[in-house]
VEXBA-876150 format. One record per residue (C-alpha): residue number from 0; residue in one letter; chain; x, y, z. Coordinates in steps of 0.25 Angstrom, whole numbers, plus 5000, padded with zeros to 4 digits. Example, Ala and Ser with C-alpha at 12.3 -4.5 7.8 and 13.67 -1.06 7.14 Angstrom:
REM residues 2
0_a_A_5049_4982_5031
1_s_A_5055_4996_5029
REM end
This chain:
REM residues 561
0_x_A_5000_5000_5000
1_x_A_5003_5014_4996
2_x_A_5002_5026_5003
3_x_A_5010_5039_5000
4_x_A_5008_5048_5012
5_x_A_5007_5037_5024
6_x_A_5017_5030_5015
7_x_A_5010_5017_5024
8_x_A_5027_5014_5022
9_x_A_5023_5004_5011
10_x_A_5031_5013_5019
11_x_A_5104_4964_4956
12_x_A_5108_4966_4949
13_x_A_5113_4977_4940
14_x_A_5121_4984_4951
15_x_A_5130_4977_4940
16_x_A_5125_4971_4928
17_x_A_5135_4967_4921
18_x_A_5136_4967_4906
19_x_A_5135_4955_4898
20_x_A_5145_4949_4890
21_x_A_5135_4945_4877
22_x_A_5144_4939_4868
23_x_A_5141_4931_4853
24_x_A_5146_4920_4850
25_x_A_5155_4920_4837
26_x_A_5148_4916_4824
27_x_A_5154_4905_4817
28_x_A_5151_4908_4805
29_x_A_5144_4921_4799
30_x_A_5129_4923_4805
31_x_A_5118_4924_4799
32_x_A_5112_4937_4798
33_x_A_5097_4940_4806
34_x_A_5086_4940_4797
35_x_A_5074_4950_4805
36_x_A_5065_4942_4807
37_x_A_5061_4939_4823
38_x_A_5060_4923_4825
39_x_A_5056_4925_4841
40_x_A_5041_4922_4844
41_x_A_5032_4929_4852
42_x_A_5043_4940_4853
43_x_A_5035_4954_4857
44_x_A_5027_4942_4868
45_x_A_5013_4946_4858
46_x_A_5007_4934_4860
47_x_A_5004_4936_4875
48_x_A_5013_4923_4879
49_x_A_5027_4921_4882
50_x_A_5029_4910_4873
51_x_A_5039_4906_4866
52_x_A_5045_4913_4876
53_x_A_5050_4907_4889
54_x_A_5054_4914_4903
55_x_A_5061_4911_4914
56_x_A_5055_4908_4928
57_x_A_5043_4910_4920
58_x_A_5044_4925_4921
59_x_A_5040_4930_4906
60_x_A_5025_4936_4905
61_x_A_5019_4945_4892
62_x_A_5015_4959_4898
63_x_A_5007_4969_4889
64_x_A_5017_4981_4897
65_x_A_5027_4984_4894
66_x_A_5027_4980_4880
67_x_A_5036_4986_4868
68_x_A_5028_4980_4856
69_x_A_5016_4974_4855
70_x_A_5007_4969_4868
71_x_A_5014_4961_4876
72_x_A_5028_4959_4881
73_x_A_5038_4949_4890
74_x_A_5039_4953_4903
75_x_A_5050_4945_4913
76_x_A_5047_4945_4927
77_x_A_5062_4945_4932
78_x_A_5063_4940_4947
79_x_A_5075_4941_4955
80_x_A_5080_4926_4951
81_x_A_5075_4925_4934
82_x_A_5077_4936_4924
83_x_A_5065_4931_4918
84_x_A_5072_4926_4904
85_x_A_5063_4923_4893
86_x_A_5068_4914_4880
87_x_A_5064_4912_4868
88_x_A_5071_4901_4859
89_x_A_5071_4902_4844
90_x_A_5075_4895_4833
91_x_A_5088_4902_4826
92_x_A_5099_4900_4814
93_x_A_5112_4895_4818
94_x_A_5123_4907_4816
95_x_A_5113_4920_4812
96_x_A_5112_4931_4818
97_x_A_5098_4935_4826
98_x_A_5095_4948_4831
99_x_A_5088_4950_4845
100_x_A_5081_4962_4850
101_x_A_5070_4964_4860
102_x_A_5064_4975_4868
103_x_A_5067_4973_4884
104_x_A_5061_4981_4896
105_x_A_5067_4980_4910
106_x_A_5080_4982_4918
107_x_A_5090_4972_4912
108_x_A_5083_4964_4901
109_x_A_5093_4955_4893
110_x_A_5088_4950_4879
111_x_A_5098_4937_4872
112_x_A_5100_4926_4868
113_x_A_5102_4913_4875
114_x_A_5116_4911_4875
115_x_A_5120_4922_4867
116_x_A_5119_4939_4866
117_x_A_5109_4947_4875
118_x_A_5109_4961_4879
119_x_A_5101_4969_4889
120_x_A_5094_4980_4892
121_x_A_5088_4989_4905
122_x_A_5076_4995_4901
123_x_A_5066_4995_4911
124_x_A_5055_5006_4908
125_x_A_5056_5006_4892
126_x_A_5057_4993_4882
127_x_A_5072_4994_4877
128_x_A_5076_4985_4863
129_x_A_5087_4975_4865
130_x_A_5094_4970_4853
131_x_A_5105_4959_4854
132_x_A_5110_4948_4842
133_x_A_5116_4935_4843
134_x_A_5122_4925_4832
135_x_A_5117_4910_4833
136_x_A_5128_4898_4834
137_x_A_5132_4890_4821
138_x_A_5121_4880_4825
139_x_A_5111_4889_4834
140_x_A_5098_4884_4831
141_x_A_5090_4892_4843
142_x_A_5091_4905_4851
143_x_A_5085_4908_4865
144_x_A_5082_4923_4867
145_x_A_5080_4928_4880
146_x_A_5074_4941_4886
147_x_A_5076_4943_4904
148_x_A_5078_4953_4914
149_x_A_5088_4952_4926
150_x_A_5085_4948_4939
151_x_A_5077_4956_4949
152_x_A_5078_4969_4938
153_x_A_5062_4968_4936
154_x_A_5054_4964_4925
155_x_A_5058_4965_4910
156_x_A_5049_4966_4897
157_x_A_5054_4961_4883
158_x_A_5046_4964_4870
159_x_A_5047_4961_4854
160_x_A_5059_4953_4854
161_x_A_5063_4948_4842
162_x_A_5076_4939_4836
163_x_A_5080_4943_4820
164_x_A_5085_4931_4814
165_x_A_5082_4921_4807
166_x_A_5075_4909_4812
167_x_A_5079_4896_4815
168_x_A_5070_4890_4803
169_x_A_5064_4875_4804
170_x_A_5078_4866_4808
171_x_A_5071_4863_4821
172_x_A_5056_4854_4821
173_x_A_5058_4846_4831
174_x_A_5050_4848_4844
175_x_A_5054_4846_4858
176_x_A_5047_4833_4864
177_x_A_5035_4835_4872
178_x_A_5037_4840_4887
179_x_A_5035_4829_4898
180_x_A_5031_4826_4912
181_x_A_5025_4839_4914
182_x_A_5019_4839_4928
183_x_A_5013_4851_4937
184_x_A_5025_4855_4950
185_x_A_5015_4865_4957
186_x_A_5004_4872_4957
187_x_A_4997_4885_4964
188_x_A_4982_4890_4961
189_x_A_4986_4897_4950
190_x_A_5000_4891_4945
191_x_A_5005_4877_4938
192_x_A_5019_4873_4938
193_x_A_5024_4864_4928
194_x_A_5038_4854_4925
195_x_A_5038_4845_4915
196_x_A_5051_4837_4907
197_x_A_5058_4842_4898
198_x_A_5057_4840_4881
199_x_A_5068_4838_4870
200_x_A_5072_4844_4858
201_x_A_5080_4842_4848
202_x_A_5085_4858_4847
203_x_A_5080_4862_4862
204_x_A_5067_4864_4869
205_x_A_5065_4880_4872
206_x_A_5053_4881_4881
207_x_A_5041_4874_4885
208_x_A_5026_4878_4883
209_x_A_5017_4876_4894
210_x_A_5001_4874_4891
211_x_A_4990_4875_4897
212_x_A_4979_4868_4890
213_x_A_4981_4874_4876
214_x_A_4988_4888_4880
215_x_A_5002_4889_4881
216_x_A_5006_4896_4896
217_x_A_5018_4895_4897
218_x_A_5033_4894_4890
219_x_A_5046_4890_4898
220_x_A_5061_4886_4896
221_x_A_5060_4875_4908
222_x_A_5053_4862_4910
223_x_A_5044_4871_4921
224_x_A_5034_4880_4923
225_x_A_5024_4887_4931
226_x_A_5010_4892_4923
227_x_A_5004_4903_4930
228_x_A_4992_4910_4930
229_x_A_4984_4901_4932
230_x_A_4970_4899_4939
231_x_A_4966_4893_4953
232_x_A_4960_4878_4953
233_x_A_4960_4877_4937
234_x_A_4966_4865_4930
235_x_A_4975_4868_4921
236_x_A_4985_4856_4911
237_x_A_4997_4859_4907
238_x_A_5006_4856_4894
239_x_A_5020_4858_4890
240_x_A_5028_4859_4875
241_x_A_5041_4861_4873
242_x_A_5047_4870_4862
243_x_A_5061_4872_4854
244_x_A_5066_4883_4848
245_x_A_5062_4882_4834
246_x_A_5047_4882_4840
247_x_A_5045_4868_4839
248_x_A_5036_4861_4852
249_x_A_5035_4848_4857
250_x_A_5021_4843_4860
251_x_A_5015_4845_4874
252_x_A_5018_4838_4885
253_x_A_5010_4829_4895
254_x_A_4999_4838_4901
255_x_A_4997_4840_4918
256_x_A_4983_4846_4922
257_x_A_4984_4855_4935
258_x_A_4974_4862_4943
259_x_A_4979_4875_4951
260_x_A_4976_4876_4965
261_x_A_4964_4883_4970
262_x_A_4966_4898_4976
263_x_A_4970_4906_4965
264_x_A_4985_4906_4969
265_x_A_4984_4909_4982
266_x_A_4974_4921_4981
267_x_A_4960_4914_4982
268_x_A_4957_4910_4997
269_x_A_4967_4921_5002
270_x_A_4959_4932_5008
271_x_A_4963_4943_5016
272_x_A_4958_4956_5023
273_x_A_4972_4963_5027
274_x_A_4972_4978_5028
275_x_A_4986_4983_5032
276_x_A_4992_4987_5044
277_x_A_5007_4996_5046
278_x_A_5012_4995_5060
279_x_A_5020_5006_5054
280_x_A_5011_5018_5053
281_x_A_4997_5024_5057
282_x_A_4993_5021_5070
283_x_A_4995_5005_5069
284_x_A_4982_4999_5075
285_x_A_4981_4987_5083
286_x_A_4977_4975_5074
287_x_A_4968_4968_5083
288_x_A_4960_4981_5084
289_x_A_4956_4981_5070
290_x_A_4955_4965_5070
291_x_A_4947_4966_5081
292_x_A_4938_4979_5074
293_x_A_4937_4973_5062
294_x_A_4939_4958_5059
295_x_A_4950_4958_5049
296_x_A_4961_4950_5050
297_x_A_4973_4950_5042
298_x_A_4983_4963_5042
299_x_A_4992_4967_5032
300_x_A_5005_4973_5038
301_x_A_5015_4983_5032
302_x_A_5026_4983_5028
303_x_A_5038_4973_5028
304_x_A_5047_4979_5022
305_x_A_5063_4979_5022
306_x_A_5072_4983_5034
307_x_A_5085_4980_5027
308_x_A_5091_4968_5020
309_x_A_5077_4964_5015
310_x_A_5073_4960_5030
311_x_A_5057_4961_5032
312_x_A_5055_4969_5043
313_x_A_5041_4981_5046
314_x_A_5041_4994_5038
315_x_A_5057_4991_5037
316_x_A_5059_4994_5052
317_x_A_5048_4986_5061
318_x_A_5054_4972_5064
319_x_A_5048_4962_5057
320_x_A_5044_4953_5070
321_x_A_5042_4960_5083
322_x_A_5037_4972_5081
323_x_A_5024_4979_5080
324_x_A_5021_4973_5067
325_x_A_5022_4960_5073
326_x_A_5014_4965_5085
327_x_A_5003_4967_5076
328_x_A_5003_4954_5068
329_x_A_5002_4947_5083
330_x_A_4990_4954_5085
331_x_A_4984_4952_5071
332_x_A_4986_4937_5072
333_x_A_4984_4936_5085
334_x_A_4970_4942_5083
335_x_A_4968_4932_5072
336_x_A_4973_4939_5060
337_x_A_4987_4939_5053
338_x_A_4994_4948_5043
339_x_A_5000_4949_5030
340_x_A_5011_4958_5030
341_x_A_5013_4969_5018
342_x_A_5029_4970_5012
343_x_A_5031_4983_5004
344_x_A_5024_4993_5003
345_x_A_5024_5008_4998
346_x_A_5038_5012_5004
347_x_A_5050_5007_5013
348_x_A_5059_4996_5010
349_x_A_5052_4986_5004
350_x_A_5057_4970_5004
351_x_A_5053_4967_4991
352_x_A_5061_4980_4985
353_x_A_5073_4978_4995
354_x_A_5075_4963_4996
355_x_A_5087_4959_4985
356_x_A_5079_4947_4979
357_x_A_5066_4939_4979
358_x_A_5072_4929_4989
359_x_A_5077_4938_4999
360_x_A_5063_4945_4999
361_x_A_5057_4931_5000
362_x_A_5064_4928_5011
363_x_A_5062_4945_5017
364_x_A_5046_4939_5015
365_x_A_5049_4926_5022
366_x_A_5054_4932_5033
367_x_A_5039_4940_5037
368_x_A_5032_4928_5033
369_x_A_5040_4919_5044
370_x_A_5039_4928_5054
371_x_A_5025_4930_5054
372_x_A_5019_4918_5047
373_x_A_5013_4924_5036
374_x_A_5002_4920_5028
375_x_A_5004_4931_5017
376_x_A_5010_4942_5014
377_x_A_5009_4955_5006
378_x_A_5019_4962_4996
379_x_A_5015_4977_4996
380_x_A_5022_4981_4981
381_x_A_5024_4995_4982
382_x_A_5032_5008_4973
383_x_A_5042_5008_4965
384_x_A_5052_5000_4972
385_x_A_5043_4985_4973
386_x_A_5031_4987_4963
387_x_A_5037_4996_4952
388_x_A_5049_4987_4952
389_x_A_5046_4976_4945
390_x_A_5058_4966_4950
391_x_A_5055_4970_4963
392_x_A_5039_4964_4959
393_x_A_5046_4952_4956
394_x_A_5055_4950_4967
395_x_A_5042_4952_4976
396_x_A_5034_4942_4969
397_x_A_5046_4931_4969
398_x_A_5048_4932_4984
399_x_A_5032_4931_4987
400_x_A_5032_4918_4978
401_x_A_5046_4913_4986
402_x_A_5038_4916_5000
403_x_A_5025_4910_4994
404_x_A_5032_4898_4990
405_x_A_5040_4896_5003
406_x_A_5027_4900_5011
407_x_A_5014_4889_5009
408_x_A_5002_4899_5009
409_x_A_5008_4912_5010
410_x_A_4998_4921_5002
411_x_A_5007_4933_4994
412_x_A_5001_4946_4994
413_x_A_5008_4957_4983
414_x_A_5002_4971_4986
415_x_A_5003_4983_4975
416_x_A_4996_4997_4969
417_x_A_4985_4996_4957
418_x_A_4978_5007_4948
419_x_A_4964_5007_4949
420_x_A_4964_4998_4936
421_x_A_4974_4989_4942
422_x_A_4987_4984_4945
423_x_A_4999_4993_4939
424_x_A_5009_4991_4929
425_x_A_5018_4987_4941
426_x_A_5006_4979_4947
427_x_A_5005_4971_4935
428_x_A_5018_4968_4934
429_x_A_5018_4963_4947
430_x_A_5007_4953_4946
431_x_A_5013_4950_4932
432_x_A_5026_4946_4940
433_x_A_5018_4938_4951
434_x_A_5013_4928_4939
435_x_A_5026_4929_4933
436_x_A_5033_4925_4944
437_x_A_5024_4914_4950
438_x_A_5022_4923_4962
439_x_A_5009_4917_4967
440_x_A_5004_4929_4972
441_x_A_4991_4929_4981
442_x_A_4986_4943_4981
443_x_A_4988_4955_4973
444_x_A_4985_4967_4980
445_x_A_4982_4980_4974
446_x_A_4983_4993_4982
447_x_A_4971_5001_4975
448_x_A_4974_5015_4981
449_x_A_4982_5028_4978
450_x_A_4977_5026_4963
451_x_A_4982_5041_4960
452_x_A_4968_5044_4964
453_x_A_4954_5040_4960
454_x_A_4940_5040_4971
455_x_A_4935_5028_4970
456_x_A_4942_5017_4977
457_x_A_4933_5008_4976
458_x_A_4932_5006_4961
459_x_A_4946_5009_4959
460_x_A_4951_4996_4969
461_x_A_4942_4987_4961
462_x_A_4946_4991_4947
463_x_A_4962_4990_4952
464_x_A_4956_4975_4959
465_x_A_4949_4971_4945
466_x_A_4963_4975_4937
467_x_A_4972_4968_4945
468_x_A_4961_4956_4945
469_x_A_4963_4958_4929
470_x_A_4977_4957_4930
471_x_A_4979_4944_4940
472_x_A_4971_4938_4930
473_x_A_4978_4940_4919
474_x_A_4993_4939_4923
475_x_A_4987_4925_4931
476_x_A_4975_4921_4922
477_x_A_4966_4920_4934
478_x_A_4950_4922_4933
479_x_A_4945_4934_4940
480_x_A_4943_4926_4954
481_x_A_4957_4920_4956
482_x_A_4963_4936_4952
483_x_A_4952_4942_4964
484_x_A_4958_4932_4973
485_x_A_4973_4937_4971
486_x_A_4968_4951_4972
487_x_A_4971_4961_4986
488_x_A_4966_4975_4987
489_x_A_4973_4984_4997
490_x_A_4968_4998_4997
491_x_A_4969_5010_5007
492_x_A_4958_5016_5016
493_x_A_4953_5028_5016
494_x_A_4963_5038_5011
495_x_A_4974_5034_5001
496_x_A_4988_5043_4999
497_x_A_4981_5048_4987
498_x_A_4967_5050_4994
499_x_A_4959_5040_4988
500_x_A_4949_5037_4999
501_x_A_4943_5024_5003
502_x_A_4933_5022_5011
503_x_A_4928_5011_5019
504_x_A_4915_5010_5011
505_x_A_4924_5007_5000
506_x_A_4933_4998_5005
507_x_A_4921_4991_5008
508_x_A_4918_4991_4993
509_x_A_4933_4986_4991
510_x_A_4932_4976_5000
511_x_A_4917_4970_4995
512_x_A_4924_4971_4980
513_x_A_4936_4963_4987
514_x_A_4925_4952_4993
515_x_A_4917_4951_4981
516_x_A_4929_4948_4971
517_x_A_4937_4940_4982
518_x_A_4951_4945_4979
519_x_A_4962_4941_4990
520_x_A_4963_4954_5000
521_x_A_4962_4967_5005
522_x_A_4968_4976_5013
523_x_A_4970_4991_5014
524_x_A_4981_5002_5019
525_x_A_4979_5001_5032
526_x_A_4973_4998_5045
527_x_A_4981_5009_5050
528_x_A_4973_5018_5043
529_x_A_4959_5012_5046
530_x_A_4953_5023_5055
531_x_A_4946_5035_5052
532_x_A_4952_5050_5050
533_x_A_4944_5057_5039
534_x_A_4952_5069_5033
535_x_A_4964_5063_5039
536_x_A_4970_5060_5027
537_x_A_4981_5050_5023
538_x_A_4988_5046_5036
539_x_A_4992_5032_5041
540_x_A_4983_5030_5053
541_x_A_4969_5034_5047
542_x_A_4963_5033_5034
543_x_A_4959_5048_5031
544_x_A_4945_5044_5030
545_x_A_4931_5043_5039
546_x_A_4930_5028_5045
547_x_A_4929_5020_5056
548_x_A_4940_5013_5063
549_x_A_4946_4999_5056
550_x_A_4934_5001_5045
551_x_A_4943_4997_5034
552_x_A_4948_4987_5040
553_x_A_4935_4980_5044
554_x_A_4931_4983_5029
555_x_A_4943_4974_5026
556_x_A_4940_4964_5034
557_x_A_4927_4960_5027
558_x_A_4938_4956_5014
559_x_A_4934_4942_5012
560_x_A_4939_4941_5000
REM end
């Protein structure tokens, strides 16, 4: 949460980067000279599929922004551990000369060919063209061309990019043999992982397609995979093809029939009614008061954030155990309730921002979930330095599927700003990386406040709910029921920094929308400032408006989701 007055404290490369030695081998005899004609396919990613492109980690999605030509364009989700490398394998004349050019986006893109030239380029608010050539051996028959980022430097775009030179003509027809002993390794509600053995060829095997049913999903380099994006307590089967460079493919392989686990990944059956509390700021009030005035039950606490060293600790100076926040959480669960605790925020310094990679902020987060044993927690993604970088998106969304994976139940909450019509460029890019990355993620939160003004609340919140409904089910391929389910709204009462005024009649319309489309939770900025002071404007222990004591928070209280 946001807010600019109160500031409610939401209070590795290329230090060197060294140059490439990208030497040619000699030509053995004189080349061949490029004839201008592009022999990749799919090369401006205009048929809205990645194939017969393959990336690594399974990090390559088409975007429709930022393109350079066209529609549609390659984005790589590059984490802190895989440059997100995307291939393409073609068929080419032994000792010619190709040309290869591509437009790139992003700081540190490299574009070359396996084995041989590349070059790179940091470009990372405008598409830059790169151009490099390369000269095939005296019995070359295929070429992989490559498009990554570097590690941790954030997610990089690549459009129309072609390779001049003749093609590699009909000397290969033979096919690979058919993939074997494909069998389902894992499964979630709304993901189904895959191995199978590998085929032969007589030039190489390049990739393997994945099918579901009829429709190609997916195309990889290895012998497994994970297909995403896929839908709660639905049976799906599954078949695999193997292809070689000249394009040839093998027939499919045996078929397995899975059904996803029920629950929508996590978000379906998680409910929760958890307006936020600061032991920071604004008068702190005694929990069990307002659980005892209003019947809810689950807080959320701000902030863990960084004291040094990318050690958790409260607002970067309370200690993480033993201190008033942990005096609080005794008496919330001691009065049956329990918390979720809120990283980030608008300001301070922030662990996801701070901590070096994805593990070390894994293990940051693993040290609050042991010390209290947690059943969820909440990534507040705030400003510039978390939610506008884009490396730091992805280095948040790899440590909350480390700490999911290591922790059996923990739900994962990611918190973030929306326009009235929905999530942002940035917040797009963030739930694109979340299905990118196999994050799992349980709820996304929107913060539908400080739009830049605008009266009426009520509407706006909904319209910003329906477009990030609209966007869950297109990046994940979910029906309108399992995308409410992985939705959160978190607003603020009363007053806003930009004076935007909600009232409890309409946070009770928020709410009774919240019910009737059963999305995953709600909470609002803050129990601190649930109490009346009409004309009192924007300040951390009132909300600026006329109500009765804790009313919001008994309005929240009647979430059920």
């Amino acid at each position: 949460m946001r807010i600019t007055q109160l500031r409610r404290s939401r209070h590795r490369f290329l230090a060197l980067l060294g140059t490439a030695a990208l030497a040619l081998a000699g030509a053995v005899a004189l080349p061949g000279t490029a004839q201008a004609a592009n022999i990749l396919t799919n090369p401006g990613f205009e048929t809205g599929g990645l194939s017969p492109w393959s990336c690594s980690g399974n990090l390559g999605s088409i975007v429709s922004s930022p393109v350079h030509g066209g529609t549609k364009a390659l984005a790589g989700a590059v984490s802190s551990s895989d440059n997100a490398q995307c291939t393409q394998t073609v068929s080419v004349q032994p000792n010619t000369t190709y040309s290869l050019k591509g437009w790139v986006r992003g700081s540190y893109v490299y574009l070359g060919v396996d084995g041989g030239a590349s070059t790179w380029t940091s470009s990372p608010s405008a598409y830059s063209q790169l151009s490099v050539s390369f000269t095939t051996g005296a019995s070359q028959t295929s070429a992989k061309i490559y498009v990554h980022g570097w590690y941790a430097q954030g997610t990089y775009y690549a459009d129309d990019i072609s390779l001049d030179g003749p093609g590699g003509g009909g000397s290969d027809t033979q096919a690979p043999t058919a993939p074997t002993a494909l069998t389902s390794t894992g499964k979630t509600s709304s993901s189904v992982s895959l191995s199978w053995a590998a085929s032969s060829d007589n030039v190489g095997v390049t990739a393997y397609d994945i099918y579901s049913g009829s429709n190609q999903v997916l195309s990889v380099s290895g012998t497994s995979a994970t297909v995403s994006g896929l839908s709660a307590s639905t049976a799906y089967t599954f078949t695999v093809k193997a292809r070689d460079a000249a394009g040839n493919t093998s027939g499919a392989s045996n078929s397995v029939s899975v059904t996803t686990n029920a629950g929508g990944g996590g978000g379906t059956g998680f409910k929760q009614a958890a307006p936020y509390l600061y032991e920071g700021w604004g008068d702190p009030p005694n929990p069990t008061t307002v659980m005892n005035a209003t019947g809810v039950k689950w807080f959320t606490m701000a902030f863990v954030l960084d004291s040094g060293g990318c050690t958790p600790s409260w607002d970067s100076s309370r200690p993480l155990t033993g201190g008033v926040d942990q005096t609080a959480i005794n008496q919330i669960r001691s009065a049956g309730g329990d918390i979720v605790p809120s990283f980030g925020g608008w300001q301070g310094s922030k662990l996801g921002a701070n901590c070096s990679s994805a593990s070390a902020l894994a293990g940051a987060l693993q040290k609050v979930i042991d010390a209290y044993g947690l059943k969820a927690i909440d990534m507040d993604i705030e400003n510039t330095d978390e939610f506008e970088n884009e490396a730091v998106q992805a280095k948040i969304l790899t440590a909350l599927k480390t700490v999911k994976a290591n922790n059996p139940g923990l739900k994962t909450i990611v918190t973030f700003g929306t326009s009235t019509t929905g999530p942002t460029y940035y917040g797009n890019r963030l739930i694109e990386q979340a299905q990118s990355l196999n994050a799992n993620i349980d709820v996304f939160t929107i913060m539908p406040f400080d739009f830049g003004g605008g009266s009426d609340m009520y509407g706006n919140t909904v319209n910003a709910a329906e477009g990030l409904k609209t966007k869950l089910k297109s990046t994940f391929g979910w029906d309108d029921a399992t995308a409410y389910s992985h939705i959160g709204i978190s607003g603020m009462n009363g007053l806003s920094d930009q004076q935007e005024t909600t009232t409890p009649a309409i946070w009770t319309q928020i709410r009774d929308w919240s019910n009737t489309h059963h999305i995953a939770r709600l909470a609002y900025w803050s129990v601190n400032r649930d109490r009346s002071c009409p004309g009192g404007g924007v300040v951390s222990n009132c909300s600026g408006i006329s109500q009765s004591t804790w009313q919001f928070t008994s309005i929240t209280a009647g979430f059920t989701g």
